[in-house]
PDB file of N, CA, C and O in Angstrom:
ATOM      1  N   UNK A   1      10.753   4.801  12.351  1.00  0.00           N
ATOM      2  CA  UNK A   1      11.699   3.861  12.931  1.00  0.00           C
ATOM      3  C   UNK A   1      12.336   3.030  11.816  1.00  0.00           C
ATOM      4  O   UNK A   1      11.711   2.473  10.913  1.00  0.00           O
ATOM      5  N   UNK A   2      13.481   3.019  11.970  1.00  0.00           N
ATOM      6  CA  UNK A   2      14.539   2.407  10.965  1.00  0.00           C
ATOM      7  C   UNK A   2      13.754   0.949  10.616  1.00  0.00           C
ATOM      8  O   UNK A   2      13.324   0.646   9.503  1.00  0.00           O
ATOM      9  N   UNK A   3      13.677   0.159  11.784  1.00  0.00           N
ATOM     10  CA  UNK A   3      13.508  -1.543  11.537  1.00  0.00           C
ATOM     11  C   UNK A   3      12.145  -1.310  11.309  1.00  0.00           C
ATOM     12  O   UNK A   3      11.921  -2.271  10.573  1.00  0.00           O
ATOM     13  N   UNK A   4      11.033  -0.704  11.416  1.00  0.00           N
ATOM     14  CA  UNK A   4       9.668  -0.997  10.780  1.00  0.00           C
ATOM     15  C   UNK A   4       9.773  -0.149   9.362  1.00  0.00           C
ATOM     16  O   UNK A   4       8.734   0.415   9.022  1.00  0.00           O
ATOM     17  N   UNK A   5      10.835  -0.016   8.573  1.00  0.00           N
ATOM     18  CA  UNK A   5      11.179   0.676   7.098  1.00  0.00           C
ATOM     19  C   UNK A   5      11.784  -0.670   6.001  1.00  0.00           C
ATOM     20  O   UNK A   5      11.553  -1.016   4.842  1.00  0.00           O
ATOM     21  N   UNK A   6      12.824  -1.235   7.327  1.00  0.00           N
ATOM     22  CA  UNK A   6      12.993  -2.731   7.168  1.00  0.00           C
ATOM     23  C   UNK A   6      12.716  -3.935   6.449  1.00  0.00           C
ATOM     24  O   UNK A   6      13.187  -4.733   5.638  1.00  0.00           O
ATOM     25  N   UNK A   7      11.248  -3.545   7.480  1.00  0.00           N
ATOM     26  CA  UNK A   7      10.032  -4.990   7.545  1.00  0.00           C
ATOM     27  C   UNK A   7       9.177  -4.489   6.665  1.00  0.00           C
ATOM     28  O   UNK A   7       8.338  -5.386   6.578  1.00  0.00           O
ATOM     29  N   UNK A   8       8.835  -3.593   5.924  1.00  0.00           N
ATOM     30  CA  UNK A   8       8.459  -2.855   4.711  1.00  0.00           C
ATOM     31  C   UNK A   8       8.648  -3.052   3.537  1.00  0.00           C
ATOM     32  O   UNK A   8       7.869  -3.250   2.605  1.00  0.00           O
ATOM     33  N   UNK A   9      10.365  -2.955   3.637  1.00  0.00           N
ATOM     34  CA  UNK A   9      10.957  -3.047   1.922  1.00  0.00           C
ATOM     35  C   UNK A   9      11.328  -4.183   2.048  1.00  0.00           C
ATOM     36  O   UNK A   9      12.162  -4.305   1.151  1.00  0.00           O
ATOM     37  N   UNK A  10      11.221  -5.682   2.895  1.00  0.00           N
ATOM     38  CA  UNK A  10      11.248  -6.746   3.290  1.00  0.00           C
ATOM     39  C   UNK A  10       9.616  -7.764   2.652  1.00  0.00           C
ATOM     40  O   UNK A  10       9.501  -8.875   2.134  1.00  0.00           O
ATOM     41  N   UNK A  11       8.596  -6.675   3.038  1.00  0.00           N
ATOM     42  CA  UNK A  11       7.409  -7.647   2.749  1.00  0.00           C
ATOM     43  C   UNK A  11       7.503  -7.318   1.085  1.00  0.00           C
ATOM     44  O   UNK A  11       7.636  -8.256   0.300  1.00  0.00           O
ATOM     45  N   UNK A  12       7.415  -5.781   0.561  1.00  0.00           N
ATOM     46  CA  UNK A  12       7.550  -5.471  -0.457  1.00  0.00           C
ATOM     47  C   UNK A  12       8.693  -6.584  -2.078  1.00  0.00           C
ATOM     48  O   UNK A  12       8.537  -7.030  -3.215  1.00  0.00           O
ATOM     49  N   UNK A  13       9.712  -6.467  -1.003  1.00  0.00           N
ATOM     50  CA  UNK A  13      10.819  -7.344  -1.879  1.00  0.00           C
ATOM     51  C   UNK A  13      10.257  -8.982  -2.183  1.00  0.00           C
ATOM     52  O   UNK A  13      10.361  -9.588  -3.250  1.00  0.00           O
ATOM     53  N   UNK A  14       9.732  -9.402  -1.099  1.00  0.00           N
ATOM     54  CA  UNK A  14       8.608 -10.951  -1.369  1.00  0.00           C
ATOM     55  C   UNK A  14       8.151 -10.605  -1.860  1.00  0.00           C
ATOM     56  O   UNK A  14       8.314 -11.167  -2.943  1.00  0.00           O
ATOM     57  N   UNK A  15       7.103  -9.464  -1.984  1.00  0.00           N
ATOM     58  CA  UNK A  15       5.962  -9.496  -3.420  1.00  0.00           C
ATOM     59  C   UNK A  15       6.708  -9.406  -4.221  1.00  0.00           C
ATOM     60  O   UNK A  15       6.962 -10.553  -4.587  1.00  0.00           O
ATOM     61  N   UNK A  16       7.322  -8.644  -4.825  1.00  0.00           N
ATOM     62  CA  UNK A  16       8.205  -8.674  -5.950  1.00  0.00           C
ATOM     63  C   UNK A  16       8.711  -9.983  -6.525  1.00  0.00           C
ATOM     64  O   UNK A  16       8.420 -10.326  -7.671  1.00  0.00           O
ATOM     65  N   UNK A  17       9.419 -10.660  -5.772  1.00  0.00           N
ATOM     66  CA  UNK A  17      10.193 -11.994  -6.424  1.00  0.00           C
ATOM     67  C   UNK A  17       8.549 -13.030  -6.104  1.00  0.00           C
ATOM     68  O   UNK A  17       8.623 -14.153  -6.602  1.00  0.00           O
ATOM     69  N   UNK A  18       7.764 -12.854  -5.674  1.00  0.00           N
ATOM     70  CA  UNK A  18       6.474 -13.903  -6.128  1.00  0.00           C
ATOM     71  C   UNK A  18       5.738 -13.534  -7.314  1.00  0.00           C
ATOM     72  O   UNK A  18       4.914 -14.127  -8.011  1.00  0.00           O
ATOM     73  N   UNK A  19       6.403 -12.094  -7.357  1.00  0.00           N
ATOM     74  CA  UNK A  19       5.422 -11.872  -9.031  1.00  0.00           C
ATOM     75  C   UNK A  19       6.058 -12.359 -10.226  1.00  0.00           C
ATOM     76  O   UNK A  19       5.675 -12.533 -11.383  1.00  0.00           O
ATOM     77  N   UNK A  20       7.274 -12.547  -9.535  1.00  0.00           N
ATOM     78  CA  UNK A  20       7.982 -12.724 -10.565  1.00  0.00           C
ATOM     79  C   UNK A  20       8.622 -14.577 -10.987  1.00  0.00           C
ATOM     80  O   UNK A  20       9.234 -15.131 -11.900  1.00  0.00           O
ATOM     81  N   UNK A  21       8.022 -14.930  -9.717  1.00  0.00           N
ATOM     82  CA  UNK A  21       7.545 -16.356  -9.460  1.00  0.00           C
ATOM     83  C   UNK A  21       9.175 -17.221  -8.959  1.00  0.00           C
ATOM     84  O   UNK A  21       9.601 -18.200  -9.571  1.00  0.00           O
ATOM     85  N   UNK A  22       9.498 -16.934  -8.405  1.00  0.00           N
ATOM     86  CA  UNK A  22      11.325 -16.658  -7.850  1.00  0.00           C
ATOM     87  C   UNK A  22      11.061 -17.609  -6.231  1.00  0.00           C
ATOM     88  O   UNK A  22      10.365 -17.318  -5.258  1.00  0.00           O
ATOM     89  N   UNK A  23      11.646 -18.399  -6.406  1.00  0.00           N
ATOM     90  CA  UNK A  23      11.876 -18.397  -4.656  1.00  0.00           C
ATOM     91  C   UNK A  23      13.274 -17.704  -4.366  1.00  0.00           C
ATOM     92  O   UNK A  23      14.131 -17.221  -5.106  1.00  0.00           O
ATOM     93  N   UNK A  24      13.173 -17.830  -3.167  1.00  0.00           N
ATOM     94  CA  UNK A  24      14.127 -17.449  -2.532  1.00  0.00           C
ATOM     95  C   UNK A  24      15.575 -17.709  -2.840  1.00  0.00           C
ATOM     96  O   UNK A  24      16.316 -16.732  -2.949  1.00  0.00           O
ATOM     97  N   UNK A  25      15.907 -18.545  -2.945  1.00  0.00           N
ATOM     98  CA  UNK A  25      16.844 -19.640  -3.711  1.00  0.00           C
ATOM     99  C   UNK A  25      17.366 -18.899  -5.203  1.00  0.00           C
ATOM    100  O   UNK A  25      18.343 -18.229  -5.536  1.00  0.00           O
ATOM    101  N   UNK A  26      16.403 -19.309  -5.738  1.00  0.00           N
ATOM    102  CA  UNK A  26      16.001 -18.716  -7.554  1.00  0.00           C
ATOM    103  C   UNK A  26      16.631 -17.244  -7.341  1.00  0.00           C
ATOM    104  O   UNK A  26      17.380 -16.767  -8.193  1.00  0.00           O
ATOM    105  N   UNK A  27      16.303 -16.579  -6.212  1.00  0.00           N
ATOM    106  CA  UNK A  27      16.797 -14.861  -6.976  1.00  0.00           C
ATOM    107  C   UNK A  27      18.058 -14.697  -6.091  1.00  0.00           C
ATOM    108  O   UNK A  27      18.913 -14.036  -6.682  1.00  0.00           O
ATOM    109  N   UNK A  28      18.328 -14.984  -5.203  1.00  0.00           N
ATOM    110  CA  UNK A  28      19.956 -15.241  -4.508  1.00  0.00           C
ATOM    111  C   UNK A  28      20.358 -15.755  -5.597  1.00  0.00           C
ATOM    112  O   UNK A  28      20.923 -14.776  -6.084  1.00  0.00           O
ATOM    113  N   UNK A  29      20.511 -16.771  -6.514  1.00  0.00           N
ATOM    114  CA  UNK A  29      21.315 -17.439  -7.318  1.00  0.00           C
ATOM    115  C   UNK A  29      21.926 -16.093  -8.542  1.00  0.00           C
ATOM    116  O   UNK A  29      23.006 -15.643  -8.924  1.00  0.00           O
ATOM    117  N   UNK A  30      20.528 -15.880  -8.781  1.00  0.00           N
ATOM    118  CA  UNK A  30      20.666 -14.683 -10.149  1.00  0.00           C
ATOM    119  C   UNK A  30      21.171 -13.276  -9.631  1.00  0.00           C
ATOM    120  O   UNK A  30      21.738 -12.465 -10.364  1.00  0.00           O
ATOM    121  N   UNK A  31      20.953 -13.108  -8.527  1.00  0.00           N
ATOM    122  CA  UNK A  31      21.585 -11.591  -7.656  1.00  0.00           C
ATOM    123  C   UNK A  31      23.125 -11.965  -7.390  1.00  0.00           C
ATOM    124  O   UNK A  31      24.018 -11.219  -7.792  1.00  0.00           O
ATOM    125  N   UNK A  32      23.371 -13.051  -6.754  1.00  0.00           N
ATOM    126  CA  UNK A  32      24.553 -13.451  -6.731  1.00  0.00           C
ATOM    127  C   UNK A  32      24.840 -13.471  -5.309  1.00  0.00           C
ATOM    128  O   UNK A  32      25.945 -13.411  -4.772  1.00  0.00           O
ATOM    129  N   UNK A  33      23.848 -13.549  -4.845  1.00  0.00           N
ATOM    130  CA  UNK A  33      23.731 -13.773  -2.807  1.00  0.00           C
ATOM    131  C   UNK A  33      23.733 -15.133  -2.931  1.00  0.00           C
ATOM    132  O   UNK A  33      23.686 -15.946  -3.855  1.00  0.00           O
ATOM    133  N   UNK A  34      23.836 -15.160  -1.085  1.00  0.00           N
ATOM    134  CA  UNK A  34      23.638 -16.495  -0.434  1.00  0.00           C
ATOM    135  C   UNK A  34      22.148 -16.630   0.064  1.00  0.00           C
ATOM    136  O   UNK A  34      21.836 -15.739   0.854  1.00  0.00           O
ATOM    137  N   UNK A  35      21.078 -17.618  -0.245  1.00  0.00           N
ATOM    138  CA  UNK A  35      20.116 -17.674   0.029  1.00  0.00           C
ATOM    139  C   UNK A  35      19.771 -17.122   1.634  1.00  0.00           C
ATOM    140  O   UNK A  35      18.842 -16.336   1.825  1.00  0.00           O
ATOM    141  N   UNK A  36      20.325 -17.449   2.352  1.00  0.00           N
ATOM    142  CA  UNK A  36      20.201 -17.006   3.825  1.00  0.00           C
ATOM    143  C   UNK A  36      19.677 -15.285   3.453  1.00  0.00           C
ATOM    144  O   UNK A  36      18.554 -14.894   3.771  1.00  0.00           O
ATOM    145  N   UNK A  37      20.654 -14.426   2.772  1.00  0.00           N
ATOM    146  CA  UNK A  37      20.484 -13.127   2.669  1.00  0.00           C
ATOM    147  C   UNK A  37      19.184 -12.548   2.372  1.00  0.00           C
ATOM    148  O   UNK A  37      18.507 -11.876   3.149  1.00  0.00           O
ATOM    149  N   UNK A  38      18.873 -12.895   1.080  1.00  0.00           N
ATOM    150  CA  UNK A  38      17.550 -12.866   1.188  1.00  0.00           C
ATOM    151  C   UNK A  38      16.490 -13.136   1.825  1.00  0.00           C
ATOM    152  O   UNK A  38      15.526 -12.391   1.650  1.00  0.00           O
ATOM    153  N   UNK A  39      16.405 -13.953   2.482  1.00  0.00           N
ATOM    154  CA  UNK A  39      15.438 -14.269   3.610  1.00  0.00           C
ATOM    155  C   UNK A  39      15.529 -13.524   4.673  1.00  0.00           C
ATOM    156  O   UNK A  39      14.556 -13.313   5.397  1.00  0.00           O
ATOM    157  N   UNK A  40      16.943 -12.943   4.934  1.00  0.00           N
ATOM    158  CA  UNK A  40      17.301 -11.743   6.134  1.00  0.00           C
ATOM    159  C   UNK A  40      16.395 -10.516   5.554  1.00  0.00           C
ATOM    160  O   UNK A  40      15.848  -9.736   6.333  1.00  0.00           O
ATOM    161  N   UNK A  41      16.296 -10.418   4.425  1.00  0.00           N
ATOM    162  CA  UNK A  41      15.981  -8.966   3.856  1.00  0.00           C
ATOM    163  C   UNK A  41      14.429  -9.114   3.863  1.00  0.00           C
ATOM    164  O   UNK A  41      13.692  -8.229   4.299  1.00  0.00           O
ATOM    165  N   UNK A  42      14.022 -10.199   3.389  1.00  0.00           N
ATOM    166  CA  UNK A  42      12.423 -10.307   3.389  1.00  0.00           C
ATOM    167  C   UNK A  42      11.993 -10.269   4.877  1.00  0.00           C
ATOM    168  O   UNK A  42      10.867  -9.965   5.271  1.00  0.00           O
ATOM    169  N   UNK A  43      12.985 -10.600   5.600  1.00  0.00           N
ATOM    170  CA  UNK A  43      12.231 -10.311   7.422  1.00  0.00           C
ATOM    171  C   UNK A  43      12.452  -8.927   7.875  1.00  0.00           C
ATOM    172  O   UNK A  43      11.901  -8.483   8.883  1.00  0.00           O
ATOM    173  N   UNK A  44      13.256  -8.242   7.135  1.00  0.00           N
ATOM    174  CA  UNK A  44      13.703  -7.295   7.716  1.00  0.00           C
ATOM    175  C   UNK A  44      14.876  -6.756   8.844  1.00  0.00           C
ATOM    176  O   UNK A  44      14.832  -5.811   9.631  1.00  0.00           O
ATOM    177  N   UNK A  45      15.911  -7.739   8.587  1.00  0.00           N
ATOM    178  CA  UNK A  45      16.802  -8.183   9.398  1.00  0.00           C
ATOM    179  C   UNK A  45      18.300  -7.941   8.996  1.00  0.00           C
ATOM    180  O   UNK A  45      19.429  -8.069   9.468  1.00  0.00           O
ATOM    181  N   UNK A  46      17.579  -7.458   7.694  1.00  0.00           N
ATOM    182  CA  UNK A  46      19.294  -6.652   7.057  1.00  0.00           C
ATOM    183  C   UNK A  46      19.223  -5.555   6.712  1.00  0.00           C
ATOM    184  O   UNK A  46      18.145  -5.128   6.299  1.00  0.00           O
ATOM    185  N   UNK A  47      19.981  -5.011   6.751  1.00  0.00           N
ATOM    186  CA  UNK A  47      19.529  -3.192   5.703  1.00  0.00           C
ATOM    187  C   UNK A  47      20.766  -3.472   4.543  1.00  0.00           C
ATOM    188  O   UNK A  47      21.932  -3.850   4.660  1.00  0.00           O
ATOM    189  N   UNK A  48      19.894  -3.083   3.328  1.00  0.00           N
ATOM    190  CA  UNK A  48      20.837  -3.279   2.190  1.00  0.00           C
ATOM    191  C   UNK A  48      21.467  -2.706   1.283  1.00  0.00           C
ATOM    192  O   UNK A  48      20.945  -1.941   0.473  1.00  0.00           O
ATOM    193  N   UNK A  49      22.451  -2.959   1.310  1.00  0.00           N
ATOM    194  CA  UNK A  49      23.195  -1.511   0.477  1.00  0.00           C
ATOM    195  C   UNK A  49      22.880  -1.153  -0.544  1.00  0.00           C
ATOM    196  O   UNK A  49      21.982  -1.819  -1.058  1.00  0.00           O
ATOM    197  N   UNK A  50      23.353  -0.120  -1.244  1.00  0.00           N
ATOM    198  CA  UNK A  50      23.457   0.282  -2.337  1.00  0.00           C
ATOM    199  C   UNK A  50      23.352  -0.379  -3.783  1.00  0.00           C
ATOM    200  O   UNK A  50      22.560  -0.380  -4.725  1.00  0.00           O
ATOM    201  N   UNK A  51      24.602  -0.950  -3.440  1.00  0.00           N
ATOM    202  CA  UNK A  51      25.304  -1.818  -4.900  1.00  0.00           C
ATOM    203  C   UNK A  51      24.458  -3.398  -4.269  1.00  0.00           C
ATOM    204  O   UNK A  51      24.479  -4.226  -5.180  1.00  0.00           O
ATOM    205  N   UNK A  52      23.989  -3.778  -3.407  1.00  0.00           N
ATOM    206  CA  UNK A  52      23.232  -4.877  -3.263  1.00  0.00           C
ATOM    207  C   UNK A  52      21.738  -4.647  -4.215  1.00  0.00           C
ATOM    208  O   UNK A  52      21.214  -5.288  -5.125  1.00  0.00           O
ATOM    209  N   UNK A  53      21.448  -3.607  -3.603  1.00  0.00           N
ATOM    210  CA  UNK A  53      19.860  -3.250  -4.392  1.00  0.00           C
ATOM    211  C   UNK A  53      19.980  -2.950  -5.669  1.00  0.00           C
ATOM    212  O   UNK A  53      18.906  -2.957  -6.271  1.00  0.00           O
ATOM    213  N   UNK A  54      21.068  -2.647  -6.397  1.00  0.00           N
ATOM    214  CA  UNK A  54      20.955  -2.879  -7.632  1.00  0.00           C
ATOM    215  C   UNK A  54      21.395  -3.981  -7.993  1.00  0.00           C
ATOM    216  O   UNK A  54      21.908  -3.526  -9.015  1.00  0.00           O
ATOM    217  N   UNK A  55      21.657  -5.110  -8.042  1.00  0.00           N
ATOM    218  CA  UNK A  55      21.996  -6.260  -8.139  1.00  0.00           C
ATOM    219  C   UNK A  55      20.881  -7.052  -7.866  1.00  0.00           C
ATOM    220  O   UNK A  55      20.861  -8.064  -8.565  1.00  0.00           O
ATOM    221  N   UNK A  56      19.858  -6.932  -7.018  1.00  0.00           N
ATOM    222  CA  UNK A  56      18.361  -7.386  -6.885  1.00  0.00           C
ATOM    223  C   UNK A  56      17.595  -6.860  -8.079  1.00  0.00           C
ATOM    224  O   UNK A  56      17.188  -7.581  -8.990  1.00  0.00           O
ATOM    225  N   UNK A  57      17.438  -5.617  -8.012  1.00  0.00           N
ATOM    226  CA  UNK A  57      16.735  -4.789  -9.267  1.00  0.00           C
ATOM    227  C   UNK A  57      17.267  -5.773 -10.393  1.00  0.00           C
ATOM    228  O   UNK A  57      16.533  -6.694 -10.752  1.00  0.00           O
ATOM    229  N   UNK A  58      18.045  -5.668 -10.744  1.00  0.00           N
ATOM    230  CA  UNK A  58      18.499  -6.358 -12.159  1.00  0.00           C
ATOM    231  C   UNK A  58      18.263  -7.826 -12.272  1.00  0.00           C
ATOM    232  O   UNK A  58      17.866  -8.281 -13.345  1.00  0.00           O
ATOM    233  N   UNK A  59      18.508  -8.717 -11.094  1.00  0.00           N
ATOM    234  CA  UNK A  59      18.079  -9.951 -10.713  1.00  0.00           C
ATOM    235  C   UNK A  59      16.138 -10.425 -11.202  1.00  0.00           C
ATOM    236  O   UNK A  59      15.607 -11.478 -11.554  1.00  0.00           O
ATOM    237  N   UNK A  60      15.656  -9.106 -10.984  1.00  0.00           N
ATOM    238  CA  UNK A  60      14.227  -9.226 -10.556  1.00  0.00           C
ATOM    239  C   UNK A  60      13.974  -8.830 -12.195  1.00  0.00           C
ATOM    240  O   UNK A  60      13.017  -9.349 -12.769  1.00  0.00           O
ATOM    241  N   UNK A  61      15.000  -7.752 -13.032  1.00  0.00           N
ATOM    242  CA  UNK A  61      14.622  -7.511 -14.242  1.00  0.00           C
ATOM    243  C   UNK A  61      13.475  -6.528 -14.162  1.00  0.00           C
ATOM    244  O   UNK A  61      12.612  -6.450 -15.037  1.00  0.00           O
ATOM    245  N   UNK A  62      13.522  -5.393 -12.499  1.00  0.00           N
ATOM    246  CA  UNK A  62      12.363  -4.212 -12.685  1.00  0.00           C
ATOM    247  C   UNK A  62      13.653  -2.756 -12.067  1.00  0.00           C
ATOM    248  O   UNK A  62      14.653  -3.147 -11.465  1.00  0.00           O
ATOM    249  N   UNK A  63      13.563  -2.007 -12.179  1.00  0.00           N
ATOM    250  CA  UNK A  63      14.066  -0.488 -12.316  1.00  0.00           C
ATOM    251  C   UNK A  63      14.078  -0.403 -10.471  1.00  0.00           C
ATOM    252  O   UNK A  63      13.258  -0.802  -9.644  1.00  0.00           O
ATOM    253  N   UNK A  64      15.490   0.351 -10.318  1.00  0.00           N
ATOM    254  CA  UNK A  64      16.114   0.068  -8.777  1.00  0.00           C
ATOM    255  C   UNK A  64      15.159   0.947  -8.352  1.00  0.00           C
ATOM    256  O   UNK A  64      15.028   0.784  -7.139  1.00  0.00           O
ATOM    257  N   UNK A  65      13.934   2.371  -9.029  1.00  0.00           N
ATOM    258  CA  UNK A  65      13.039   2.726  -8.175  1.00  0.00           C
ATOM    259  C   UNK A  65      12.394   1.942  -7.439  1.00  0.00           C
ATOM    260  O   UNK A  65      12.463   1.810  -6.217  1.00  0.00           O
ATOM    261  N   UNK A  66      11.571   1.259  -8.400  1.00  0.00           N
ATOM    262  CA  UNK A  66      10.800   0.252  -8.449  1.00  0.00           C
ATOM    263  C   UNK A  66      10.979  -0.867  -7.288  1.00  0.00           C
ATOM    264  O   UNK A  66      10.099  -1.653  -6.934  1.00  0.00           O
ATOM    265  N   UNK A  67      12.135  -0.791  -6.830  1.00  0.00           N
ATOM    266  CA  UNK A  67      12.277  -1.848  -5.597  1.00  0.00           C
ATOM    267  C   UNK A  67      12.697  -1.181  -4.611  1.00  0.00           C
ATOM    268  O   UNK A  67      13.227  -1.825  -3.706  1.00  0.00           O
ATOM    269  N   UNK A  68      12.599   0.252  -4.481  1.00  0.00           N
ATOM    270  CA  UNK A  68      12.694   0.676  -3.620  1.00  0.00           C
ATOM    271  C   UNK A  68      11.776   1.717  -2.958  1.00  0.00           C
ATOM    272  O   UNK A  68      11.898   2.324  -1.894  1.00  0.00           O
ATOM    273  N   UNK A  69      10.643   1.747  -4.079  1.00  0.00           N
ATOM    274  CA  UNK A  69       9.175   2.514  -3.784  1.00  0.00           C
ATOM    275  C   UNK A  69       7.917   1.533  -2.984  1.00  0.00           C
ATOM    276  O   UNK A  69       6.824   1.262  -3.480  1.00  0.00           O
ATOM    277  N   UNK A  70       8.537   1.004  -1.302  1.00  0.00           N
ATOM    278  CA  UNK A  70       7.711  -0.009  -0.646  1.00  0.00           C
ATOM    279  C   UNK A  70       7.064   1.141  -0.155  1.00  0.00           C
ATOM    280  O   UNK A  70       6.035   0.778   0.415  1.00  0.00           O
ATOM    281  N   UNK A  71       7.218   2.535  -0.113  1.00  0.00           N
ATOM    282  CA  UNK A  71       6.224   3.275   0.640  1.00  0.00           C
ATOM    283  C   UNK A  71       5.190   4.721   0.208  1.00  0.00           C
ATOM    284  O   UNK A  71       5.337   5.939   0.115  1.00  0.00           O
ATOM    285  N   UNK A  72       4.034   3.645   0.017  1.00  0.00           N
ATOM    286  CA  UNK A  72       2.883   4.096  -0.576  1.00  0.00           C
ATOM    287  C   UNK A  72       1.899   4.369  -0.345  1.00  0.00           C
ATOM    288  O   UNK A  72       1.138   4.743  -1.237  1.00  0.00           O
TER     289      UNK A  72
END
């Protein structure tokens, strides 16, 4: 199911920006989002494009696999 793939690369993307010690705020600023967005994505409430997820990847400073390998 699409929305429990979602809520996946949603919990996944929070671990990521807590490892990296980021709020929410902090990596919207450096991705170049609006804080709201991110918080859509960590619930699982957005599906995100392409050219968005690399713009996170680079934000986060880890490899666009890498943020997109939540399923393990």
């Amino acid at each position: 199911m699409i929305r429990e793939e979602l809520i996946q690369f949603g919990s996944h993307l929070k671990k990521l920006r807590s490892e990296k010690k980021l709020t929410q705020v902090e990596l919207a600023y450096k991705a170049g989002f609006d804080r709201n967005y991110i918080g859509m994505l960590e619930r699982g409430q957005r599906n995100p494009a392409l050219l968005n997820l690399i713009k996170i990847s680079e934000a986060l400073s880890i490899k666009l696999t890498e943020l997109v390998d939540f399923k393990k």
